[in-house]
N, C-alpha and C positions, 0 to 999 in steps of 0.2 A: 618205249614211250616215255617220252617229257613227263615227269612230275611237278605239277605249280604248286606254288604256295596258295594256301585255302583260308590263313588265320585275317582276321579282320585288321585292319588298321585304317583308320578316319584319312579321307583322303587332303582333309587340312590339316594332319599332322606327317603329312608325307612332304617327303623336298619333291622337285620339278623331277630328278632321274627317276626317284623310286614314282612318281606320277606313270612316265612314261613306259615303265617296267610296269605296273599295274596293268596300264593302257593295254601292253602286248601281250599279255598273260592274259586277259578277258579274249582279245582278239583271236590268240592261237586254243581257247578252249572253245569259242566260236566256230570257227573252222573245223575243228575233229570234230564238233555235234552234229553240224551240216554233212560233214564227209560221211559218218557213219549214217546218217538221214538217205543220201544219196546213194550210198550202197545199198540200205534194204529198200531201198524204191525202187533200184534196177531189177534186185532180185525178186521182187515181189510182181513187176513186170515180168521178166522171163519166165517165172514159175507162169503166171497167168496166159501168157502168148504159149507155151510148149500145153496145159490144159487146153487151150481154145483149138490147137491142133490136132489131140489126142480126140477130144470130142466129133471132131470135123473127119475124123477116120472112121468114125464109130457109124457115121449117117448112113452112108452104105450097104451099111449092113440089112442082106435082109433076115433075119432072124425079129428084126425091131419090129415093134408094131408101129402103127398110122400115131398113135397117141404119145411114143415115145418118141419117136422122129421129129415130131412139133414140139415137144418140151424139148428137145436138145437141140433143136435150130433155134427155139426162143433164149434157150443159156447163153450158146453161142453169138448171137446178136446181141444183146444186151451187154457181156462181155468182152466182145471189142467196142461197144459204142463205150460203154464205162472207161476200158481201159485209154480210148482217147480222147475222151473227155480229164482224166485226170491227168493225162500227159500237156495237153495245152493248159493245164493251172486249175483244172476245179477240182471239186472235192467230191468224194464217192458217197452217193445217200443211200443209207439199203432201205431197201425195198419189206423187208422183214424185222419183226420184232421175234427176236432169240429168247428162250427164258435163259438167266443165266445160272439161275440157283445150281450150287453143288450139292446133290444128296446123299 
């Protein structure tokens, strides 16, 4: 992995190359933020697609009751509608408040 330079220097005390060496070192630590962005969105996709299937095995079952059947077809739906809603650009709104306190 490329290491940039981090120290400040006044971009009007810079010449025109070191401008453009600035330029491409913002640019390329752009790019790896995104790339790594891009990868835990795939993986947080896959993890959630391989759950929404694990669940979708579980419906079957009769062992389930009537009341657990309807809460895991309602995960389940919610779930993929979330998951392609944030694929075409939204953003995921939960549904719940967590407390987060650690005790």
């Amino acid at each position: 992995m490329k290491i940039y330079e981090t120290s400040f220097i006044h971009k009007m005390d810079m010449t025109p190359r070191e401008r453009v060496q600035h330029a491409e070192n913002e640019l390329a630590r752009a790019i790896e933020r995104e790339r790594i962005r891009a990868c835990a969105a795939a993986s947080m996709d896959d993890m959630i697609r391989e759950m929404v299937f694990s669940l979708r095995q579980m419906l079957p079952m009769t062992s389930l009751g009537l009341p657990a059947k309807k809460r895991l077809t309602g995960i389940i739906l919610r779930a993929e509608k979330d998951r392609l809603h944030i694929a075409d650009g939204g953003e995921y709104a939960c549904r719940f408040k967590f407390d987060t306190e650690d005790d």
